[in-house]
C-alpha positions as a Markdown table, in Angstrom:
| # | Residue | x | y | z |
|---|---|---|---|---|
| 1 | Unk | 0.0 | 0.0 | 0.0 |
| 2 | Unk | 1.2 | 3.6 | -0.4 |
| 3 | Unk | 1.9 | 6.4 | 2.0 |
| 4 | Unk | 0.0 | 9.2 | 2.7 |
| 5 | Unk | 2.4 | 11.4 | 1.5 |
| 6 | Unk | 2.7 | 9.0 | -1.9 |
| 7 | Unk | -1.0 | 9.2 | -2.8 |
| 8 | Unk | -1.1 | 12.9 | -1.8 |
| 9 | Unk | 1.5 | 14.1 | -4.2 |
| 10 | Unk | -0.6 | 12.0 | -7.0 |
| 11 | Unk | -3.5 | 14.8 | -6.3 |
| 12 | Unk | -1.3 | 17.5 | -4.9 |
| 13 | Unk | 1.8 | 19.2 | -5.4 |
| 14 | Unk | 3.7 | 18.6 | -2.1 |
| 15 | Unk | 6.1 | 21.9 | -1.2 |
| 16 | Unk | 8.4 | 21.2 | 2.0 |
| 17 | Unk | 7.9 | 24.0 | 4.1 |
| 18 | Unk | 11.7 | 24.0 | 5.4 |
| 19 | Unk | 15.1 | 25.2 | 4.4 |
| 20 | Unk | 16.9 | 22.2 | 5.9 |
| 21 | Unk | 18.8 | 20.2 | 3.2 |
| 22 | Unk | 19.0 | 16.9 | 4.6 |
| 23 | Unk | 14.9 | 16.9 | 5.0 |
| 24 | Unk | 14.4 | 18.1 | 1.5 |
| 25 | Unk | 16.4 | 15.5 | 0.2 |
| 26 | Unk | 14.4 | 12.9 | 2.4 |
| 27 | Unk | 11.0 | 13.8 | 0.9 |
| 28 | Unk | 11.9 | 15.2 | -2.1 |
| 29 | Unk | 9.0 | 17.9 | -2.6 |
| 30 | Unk | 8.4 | 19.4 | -6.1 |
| 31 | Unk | 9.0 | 23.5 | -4.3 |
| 32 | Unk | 10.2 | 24.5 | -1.7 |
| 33 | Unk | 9.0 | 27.3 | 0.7 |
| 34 | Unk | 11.4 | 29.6 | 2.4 |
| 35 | Unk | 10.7 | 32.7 | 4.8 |
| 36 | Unk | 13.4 | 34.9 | 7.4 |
| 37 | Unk | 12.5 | 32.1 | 10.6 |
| 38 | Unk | 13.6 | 28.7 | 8.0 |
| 39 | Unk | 16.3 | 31.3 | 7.0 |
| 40 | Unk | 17.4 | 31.7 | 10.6 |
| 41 | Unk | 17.3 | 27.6 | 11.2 |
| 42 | Unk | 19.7 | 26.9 | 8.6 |
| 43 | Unk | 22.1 | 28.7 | 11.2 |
| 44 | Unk | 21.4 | 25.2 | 13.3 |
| 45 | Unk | 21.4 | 23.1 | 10.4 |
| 46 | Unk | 25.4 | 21.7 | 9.9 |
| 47 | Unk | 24.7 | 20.9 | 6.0 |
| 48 | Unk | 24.5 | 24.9 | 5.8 |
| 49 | Unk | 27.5 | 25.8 | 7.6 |
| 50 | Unk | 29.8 | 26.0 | 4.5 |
| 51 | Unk | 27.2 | 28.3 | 3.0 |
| 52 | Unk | 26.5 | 30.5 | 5.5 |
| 53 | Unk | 30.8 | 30.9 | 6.3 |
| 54 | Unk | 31.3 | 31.4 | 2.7 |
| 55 | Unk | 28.2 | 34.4 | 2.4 |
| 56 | Unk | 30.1 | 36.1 | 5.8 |
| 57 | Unk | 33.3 | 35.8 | 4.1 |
| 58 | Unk | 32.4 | 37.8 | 0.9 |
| 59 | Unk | 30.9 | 39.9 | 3.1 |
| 60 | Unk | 33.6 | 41.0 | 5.0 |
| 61 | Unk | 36.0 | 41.0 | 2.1 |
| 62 | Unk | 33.6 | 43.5 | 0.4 |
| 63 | Unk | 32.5 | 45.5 | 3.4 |
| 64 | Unk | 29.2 | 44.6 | 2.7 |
| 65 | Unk | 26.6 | 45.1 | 5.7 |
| 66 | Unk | 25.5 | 42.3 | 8.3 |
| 67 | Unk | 21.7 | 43.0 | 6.7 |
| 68 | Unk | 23.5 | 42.6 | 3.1 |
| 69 | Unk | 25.1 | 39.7 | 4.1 |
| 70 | Unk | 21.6 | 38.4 | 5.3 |
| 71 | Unk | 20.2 | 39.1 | 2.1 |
| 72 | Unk | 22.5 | 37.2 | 0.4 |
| 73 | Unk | 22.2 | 34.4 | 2.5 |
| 74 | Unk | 19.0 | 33.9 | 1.7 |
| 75 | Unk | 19.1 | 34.1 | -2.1 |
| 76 | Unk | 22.0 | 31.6 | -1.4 |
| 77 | Unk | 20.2 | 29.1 | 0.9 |
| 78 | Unk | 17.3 | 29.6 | -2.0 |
| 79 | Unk | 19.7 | 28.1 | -4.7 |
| 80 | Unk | 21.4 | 25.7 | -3.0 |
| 81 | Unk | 17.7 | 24.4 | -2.6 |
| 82 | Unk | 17.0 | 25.1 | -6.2 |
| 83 | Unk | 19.4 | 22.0 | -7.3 |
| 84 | Unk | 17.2 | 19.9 | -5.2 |
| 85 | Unk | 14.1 | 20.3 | -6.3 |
| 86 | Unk | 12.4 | 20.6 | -9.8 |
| 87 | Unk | 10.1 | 23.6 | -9.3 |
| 88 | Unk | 10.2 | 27.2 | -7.7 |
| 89 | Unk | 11.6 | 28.5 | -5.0 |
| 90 | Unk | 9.8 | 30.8 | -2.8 |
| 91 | Unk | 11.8 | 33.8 | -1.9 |
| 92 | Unk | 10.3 | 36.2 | 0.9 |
| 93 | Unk | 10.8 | 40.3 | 0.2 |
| 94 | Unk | 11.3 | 42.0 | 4.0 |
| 95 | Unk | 8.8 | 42.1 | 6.6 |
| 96 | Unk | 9.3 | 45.9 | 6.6 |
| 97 | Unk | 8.6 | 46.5 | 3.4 |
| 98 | Unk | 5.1 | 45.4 | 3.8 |
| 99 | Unk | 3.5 | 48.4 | 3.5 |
| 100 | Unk | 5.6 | 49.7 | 0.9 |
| 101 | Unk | 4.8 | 48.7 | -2.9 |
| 102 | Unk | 7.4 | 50.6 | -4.4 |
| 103 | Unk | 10.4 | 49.6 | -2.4 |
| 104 | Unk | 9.0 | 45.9 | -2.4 |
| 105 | Unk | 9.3 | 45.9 | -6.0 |
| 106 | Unk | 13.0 | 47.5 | -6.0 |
| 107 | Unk | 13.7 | 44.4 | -3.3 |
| 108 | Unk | 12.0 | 41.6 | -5.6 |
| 109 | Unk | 13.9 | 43.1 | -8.4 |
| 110 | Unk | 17.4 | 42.3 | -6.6 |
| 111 | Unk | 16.1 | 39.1 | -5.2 |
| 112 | Unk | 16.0 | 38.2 | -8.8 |
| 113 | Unk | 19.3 | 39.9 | -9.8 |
| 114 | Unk | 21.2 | 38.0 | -7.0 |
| 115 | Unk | 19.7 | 34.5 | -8.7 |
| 116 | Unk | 20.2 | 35.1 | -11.7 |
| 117 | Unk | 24.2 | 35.9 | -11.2 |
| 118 | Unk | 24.0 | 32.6 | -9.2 |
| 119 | Unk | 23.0 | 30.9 | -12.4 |
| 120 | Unk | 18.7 | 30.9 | -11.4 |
| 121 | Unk | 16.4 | 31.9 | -14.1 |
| 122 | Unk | 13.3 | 34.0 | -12.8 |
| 123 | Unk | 11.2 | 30.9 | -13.9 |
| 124 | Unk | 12.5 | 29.1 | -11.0 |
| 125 | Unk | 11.7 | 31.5 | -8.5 |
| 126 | Unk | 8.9 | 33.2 | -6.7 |
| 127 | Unk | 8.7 | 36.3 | -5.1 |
| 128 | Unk | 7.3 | 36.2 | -1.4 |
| 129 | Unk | 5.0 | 39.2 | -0.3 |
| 130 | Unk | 2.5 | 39.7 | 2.5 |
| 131 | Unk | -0.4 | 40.1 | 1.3 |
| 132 | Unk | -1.5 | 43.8 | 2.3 |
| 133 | Unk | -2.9 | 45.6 | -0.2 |
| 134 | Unk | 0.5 | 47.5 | -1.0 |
| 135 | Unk | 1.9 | 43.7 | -1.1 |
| 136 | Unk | -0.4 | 42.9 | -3.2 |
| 137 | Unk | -0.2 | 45.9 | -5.3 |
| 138 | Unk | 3.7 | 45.0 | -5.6 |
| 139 | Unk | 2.6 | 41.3 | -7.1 |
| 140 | Unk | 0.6 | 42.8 | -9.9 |
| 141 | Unk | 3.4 | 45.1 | -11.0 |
| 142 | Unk | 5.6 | 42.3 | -10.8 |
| 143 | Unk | 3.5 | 39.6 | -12.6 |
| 144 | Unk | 2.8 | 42.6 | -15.4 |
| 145 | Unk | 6.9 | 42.3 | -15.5 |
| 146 | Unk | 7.1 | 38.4 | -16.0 |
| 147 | Unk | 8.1 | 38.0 | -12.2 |
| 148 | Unk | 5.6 | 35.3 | -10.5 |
| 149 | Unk | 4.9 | 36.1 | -6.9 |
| 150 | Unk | 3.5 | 34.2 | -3.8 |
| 151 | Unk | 1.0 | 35.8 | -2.0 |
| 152 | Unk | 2.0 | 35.0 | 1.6 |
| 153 | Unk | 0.4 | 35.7 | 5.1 |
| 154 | Unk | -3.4 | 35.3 | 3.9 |
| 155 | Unk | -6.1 | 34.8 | 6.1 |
| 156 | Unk | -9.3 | 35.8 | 4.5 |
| 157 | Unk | -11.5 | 36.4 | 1.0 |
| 158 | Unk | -10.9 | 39.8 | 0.8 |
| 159 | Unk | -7.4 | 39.4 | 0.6 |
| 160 | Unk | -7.7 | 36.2 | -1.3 |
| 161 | Unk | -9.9 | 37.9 | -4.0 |
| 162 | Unk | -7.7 | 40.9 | -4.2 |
| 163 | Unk | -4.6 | 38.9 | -5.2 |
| 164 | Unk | -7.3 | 37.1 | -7.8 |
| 165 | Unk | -7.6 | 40.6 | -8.9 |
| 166 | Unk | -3.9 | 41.5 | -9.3 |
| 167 | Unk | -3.0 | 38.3 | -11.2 |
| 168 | Unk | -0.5 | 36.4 | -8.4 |
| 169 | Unk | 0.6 | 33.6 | -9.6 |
| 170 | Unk | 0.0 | 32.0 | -6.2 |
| 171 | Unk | -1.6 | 32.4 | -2.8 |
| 172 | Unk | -0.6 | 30.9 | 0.6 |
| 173 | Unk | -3.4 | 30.8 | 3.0 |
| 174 | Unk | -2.7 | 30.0 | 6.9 |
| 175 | Unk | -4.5 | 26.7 | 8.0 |
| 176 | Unk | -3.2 | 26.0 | 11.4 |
| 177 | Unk | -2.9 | 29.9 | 12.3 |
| 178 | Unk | -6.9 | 30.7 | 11.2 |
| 179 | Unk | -7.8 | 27.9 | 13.6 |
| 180 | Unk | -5.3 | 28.6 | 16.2 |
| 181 | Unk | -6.8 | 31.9 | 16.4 |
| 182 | Unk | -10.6 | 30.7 | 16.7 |
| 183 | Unk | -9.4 | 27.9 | 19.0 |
| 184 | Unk | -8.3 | 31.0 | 21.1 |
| 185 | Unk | -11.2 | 33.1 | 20.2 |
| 186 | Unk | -13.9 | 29.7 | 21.0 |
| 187 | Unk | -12.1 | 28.5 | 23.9 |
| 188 | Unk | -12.1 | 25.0 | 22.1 |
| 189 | Unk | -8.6 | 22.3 | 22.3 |
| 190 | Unk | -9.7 | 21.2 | 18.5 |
| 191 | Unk | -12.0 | 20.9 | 15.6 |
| 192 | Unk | -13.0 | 18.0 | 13.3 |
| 193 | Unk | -11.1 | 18.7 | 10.1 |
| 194 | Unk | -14.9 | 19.3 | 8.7 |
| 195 | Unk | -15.5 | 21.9 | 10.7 |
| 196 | Unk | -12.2 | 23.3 | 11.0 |
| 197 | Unk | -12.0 | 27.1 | 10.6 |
| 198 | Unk | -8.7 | 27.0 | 8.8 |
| 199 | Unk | -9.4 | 24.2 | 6.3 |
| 200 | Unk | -12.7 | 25.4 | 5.8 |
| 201 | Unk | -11.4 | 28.8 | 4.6 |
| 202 | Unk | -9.3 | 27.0 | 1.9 |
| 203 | Unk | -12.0 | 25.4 | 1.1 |
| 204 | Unk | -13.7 | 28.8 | 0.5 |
| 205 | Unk | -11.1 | 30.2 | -1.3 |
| 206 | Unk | -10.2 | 26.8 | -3.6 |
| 207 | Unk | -13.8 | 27.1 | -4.9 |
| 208 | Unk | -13.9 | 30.9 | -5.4 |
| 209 | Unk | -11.3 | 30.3 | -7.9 |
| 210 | Unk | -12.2 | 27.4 | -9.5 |
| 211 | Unk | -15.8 | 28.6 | -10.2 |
| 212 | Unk | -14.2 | 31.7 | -12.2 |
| 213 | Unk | -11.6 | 29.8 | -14.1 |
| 214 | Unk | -8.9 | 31.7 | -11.7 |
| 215 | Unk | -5.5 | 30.6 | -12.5 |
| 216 | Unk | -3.6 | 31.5 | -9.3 |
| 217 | Unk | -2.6 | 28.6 | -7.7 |
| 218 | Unk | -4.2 | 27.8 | -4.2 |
| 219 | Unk | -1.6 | 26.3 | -1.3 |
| 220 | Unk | -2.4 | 25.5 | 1.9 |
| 221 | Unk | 0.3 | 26.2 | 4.3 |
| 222 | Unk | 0.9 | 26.3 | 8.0 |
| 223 | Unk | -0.6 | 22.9 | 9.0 |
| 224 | Unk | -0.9 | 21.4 | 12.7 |
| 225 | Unk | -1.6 | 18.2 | 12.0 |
| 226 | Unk | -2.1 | 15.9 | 9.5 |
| 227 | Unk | -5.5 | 15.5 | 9.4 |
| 228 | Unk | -5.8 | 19.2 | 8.2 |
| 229 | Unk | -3.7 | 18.3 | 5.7 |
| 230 | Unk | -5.9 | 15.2 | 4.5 |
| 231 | Unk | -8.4 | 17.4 | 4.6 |
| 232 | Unk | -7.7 | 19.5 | 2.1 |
| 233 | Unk | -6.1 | 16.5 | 0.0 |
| 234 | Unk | -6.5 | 17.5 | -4.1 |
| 235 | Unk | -5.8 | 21.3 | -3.5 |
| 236 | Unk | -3.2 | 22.8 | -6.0 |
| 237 | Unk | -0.6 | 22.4 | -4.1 |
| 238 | Unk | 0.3 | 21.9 | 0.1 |
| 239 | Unk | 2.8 | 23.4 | 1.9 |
| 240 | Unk | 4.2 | 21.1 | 4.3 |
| 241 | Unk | 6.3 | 20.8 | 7.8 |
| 242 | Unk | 9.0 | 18.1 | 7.6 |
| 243 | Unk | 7.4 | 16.5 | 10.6 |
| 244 | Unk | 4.1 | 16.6 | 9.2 |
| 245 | Unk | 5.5 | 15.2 | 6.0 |
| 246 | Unk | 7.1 | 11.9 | 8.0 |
| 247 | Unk | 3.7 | 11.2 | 9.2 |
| 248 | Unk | 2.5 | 11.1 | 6.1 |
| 249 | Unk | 5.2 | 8.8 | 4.9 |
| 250 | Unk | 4.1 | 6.2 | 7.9 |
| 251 | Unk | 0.5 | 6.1 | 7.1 |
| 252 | Unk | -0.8 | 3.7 | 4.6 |
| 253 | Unk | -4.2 | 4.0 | 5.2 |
| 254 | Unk | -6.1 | 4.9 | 1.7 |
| 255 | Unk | -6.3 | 8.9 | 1.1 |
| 256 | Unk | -9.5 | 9.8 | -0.7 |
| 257 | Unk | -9.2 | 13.7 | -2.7 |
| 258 | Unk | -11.0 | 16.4 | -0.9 |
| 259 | Unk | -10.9 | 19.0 | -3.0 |
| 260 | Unk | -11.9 | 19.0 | -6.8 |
| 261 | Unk | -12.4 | 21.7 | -9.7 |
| 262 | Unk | -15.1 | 19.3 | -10.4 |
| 263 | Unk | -17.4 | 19.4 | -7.3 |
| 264 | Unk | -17.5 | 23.4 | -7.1 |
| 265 | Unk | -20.5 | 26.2 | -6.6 |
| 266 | Unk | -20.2 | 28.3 | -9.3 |
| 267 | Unk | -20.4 | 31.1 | -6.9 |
| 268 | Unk | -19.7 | 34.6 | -9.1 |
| 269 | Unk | -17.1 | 36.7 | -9.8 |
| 270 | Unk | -16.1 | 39.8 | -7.6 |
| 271 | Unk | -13.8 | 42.3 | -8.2 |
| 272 | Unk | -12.1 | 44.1 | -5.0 |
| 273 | Unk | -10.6 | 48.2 | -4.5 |
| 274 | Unk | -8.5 | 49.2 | -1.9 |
| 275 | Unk | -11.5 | 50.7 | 0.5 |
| 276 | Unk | -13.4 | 47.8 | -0.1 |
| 277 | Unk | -10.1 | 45.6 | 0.8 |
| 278 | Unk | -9.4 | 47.5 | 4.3 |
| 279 | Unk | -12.8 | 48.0 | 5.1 |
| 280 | Unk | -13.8 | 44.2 | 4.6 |
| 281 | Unk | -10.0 | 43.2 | 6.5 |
| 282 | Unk | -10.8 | 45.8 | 9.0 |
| 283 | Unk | -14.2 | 43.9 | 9.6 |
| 284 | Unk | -12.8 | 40.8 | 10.1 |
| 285 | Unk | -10.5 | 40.6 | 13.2 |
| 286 | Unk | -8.8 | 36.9 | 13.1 |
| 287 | Unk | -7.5 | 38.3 | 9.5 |
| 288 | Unk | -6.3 | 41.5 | 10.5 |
| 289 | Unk | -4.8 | 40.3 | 13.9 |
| 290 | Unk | -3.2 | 37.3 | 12.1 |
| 291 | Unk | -1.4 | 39.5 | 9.2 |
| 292 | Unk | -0.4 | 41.9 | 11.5 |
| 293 | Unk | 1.4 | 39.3 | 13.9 |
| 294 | Unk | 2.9 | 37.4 | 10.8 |
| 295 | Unk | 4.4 | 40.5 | 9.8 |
| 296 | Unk | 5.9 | 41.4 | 13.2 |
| 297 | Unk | 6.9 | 37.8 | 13.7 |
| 298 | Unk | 8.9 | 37.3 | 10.3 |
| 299 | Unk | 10.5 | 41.1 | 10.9 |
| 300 | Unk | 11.7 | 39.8 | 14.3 |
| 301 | Unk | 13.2 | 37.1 | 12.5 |
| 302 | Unk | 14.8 | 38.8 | 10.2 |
| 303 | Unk | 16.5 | 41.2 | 12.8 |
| 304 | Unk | 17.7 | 38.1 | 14.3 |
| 305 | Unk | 19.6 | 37.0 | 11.6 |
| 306 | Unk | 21.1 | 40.1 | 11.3 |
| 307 | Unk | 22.4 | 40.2 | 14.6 |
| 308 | Unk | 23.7 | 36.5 | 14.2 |
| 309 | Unk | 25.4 | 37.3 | 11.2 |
| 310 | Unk | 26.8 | 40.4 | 12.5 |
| 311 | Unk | 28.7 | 38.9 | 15.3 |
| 312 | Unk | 29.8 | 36.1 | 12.8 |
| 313 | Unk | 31.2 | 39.0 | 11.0 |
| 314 | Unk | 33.1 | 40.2 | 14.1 |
């Protein structure tokens, strides 16, 4: 009998939600996912110490800033990764810039530069924003430039529509953070993956765009447990957890497809603007708390790894 994991990846397209070499060897995903915290782990990981001595190196040789050197590191990490897999490579533009369309775009821009001296075509990468409307405002110039962009942070339709809107190529909506929330919110310890407010929101989502021919990809990310991930078995593609992902691997029990552009409502078409977007977000608490923690969480993050590599590079 097959895994979990096997039959998934015959319905889904499994992404490994780690930076970790060894583990992405193991499972060997079709993308992979990186954001500033798997960034920061690779710091623990010995398979990345050669990488990370050799980015500090240059960057002391060329007086290039501890944050430089940070955002080399992770262009580096991303295409040591990129020889491991066959697909894309997520790559996340700063935290800080997420309220800043313009300056995101600049960033994406040298995000592909630095891959493209590294030997990575844009078609192997894509560009990681949070999606605020300035975020999302970013993707759509980018996509209008040939740059495909992941749509990252998303907890709700407004948002989910809006990036519709703009043309992303893909969208990453929080499972296990939507239900952690209401979990919090309810006073509950779980839900039935049927009644699961995170998978259920997918599920939203997964048949907004398939009932308007949508093209951008759907991929449920930040799962809990596996049988969120089961749940929403047949979505585009999954984002997963390396320990989720051994689970998987150790079930054998049969996996029937969840989701299907076959089984959907043919709910209509709506088109979003920016008042409509903050009022609706605004309106909508678990969204707006969520994104605005996500953001502070990744920043934090990303300071860390500046200060790490900074005393490397005393």
């Amino acid at each position: 009998m097959q895994s979990a994991l096997d039959q998934l990846k015959e319905m889904t397209v499994v992404v490994a939600d780690t930076g970790n070499v060894g583990e992405i060897r193991k499972y060997a995903p079709f993308d992979c996912t990186t954001n500033p915290s798997l960034i920061l782990n690779a710091f623990k990981d010995p398979a990345s110490e050669e990488l990370i001595a050799r980015e500090i190196e240059f960057g002391q040789k060329t007086g290039c800033t501890p944050e430089g050197v940070a955002d080399r590191l992770t262009v580096a990490v991303g295409a040591e990764l990129a020889a491991l897999v066959p697909g894309r490579i997520s790559t996340e533009v700063d935290a800080r810039l997420s309220f800043d369309a313009k300056a995101s775009v600049n960033r994406a821009h040298a995000i592909i530069a630095d891959y493209g001296e590294r030997g990575i075509p844009r078609d192997r990468i894509l560009i990681k924003l949070a999606s605020t409307w300035e975020g999302i405002c970013a993707a759509e110039i980018l996509q209008g430039e040939g740059i495909d962009c992941n749509l990252t942070l998303l907890f709700s339709m407004a948002q989910a529509i809006a990036c519709a809107d703009a043309g992303a190529f893909l969208i990453s909506p929080f499972v296990g953070r939507i239900t952690d929330w209401y979990k919090k919110a309810e006073g509950r310890d779980s839900y039935a993956p049927e009644v699961d407010p995170g998978v259920l929101s997918v599920k939203r989502i997964y048949d907004y765009y398939k009932s308007n021919g949508i093209r951008t990809v759907v991929m449920g990310a930040s799962f809990r447990s596996t049988d969120q991930v089961k749940a929403l078995a047949g979505c585009d593609r999954l984002t997963i957890a390396p320990k989720l992902l051994g689970e998987l691997a150790k079930e054998t029990a049969p996996l029937p497809r969840a989701l299907s552009a076959t089984g959907i409502s043919g709910s209509e078409r709506q088109i979003i603007d920016e008042a409509t977007f903050r009022w609706q977000m605004n309106a909508d608490a678990m969204a707006t708390e969520k994104l605005a923690q996500g953001i502070r969480a990744f920043d934090a993050d990303h300071k860390q790894l500046i200060a790490l590599i900074a005393e490397r590079m005393r």
